[in-house]
C-alpha positions in Angstrom: 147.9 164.3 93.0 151.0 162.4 92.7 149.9 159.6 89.7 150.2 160.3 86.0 147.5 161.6 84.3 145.9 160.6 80.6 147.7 163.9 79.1 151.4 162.9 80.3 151.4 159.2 80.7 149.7 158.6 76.9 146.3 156.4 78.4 144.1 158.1 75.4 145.5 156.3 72.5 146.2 153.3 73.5 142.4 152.7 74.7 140.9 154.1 71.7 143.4 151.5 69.9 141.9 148.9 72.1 138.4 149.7 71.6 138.6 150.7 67.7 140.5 146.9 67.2 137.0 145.6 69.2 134.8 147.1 67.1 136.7 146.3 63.6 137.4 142.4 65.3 133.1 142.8 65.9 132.3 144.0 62.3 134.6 141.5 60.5 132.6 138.3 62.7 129.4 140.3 61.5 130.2 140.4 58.4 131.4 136.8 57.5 129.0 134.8 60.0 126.2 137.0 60.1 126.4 137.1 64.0 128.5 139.0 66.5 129.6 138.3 69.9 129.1 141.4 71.5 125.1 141.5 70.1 123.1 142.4 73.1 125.6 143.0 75.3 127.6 146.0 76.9 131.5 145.7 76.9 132.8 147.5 79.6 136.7 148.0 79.5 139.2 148.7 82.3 142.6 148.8 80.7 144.4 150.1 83.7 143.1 147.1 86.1 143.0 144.8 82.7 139.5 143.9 83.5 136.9 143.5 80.4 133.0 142.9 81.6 130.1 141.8 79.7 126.6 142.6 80.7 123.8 141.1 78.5 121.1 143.8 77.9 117.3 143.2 77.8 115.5 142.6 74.2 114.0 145.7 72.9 110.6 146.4 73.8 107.8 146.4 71.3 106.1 149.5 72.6 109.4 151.0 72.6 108.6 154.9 71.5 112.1 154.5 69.6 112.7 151.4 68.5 109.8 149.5 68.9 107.1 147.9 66.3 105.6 151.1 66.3 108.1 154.1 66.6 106.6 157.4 67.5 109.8 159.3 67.9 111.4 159.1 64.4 113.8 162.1 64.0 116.1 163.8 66.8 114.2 166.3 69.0 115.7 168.3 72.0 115.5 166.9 75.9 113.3 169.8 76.7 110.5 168.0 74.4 110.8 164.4 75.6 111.9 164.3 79.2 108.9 164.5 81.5 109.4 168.2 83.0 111.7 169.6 80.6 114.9 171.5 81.3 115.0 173.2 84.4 114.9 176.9 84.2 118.6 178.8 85.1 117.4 179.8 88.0 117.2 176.1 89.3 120.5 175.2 88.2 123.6 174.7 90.4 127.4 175.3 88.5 130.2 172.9 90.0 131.9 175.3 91.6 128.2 176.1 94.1 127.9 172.0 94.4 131.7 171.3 95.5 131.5 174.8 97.8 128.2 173.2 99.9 128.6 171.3 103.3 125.8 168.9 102.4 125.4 166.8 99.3 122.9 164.4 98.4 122.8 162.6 95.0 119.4 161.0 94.4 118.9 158.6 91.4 115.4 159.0 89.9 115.4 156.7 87.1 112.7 154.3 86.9 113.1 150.8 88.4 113.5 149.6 85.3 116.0 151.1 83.9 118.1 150.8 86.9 118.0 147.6 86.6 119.3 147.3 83.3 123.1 147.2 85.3 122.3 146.6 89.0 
């Protein structure tokens, strides 16, 4: 490709400059009003098209197995012992390379309705 990439043309620190001034500009309204302006929300941040979006996120559910009234996850545990079939055995599993070599792809999105509509 003929554009710049993030090594040579310097994109890394001046984003994580951006987002780190965010974050300390969030904490400081935190911590002298109490509130922020980013609470509930997701910031997503295009620098290179200079495009910041906002999407408020849903409240927290109280049956939430992580956060909720009630949590019943309380320390970190692996994927394998919370996702509903676990990890797939090696034989299963596809490397890049195999994926990018195949004539036919097909991506299928199988989260829940619910949480694909959390940013559709």
């Amino acid at each position: 490709s003929s554009g710049i990439n993030a090594e040579y043309g310097g994109v890394l620190g001046p984003v994580t400059g951006l987002v780190g001034a965010l974050q300390a500009g969030e904490a400081l309204k935190i911590l002298a009003t109490g509130e922020g302006a980013y609470s509930g929300k997701l910031v997503l941040v295009s620098p290179w098209c200079g495009v910041f979006r906002t999407i408020k996120l849903r409240p927290r559910r109280e049956d939430c197995p992580v956060c909720g009234v009630d949590p019943s996850v309380t320390s970190l545990v692996s994927v394998g012992e919370v996702s509903c079939g676990g990890v797939p055995p090696v034989t299963d599993r596809i490397t890049a390379k195999e994926l990018h070599s195949t004539e036919k792809k097909a991506i299928l999105d199988v989260r829940p309705a619910v949480e694909f509509g959390i940013c559709a």
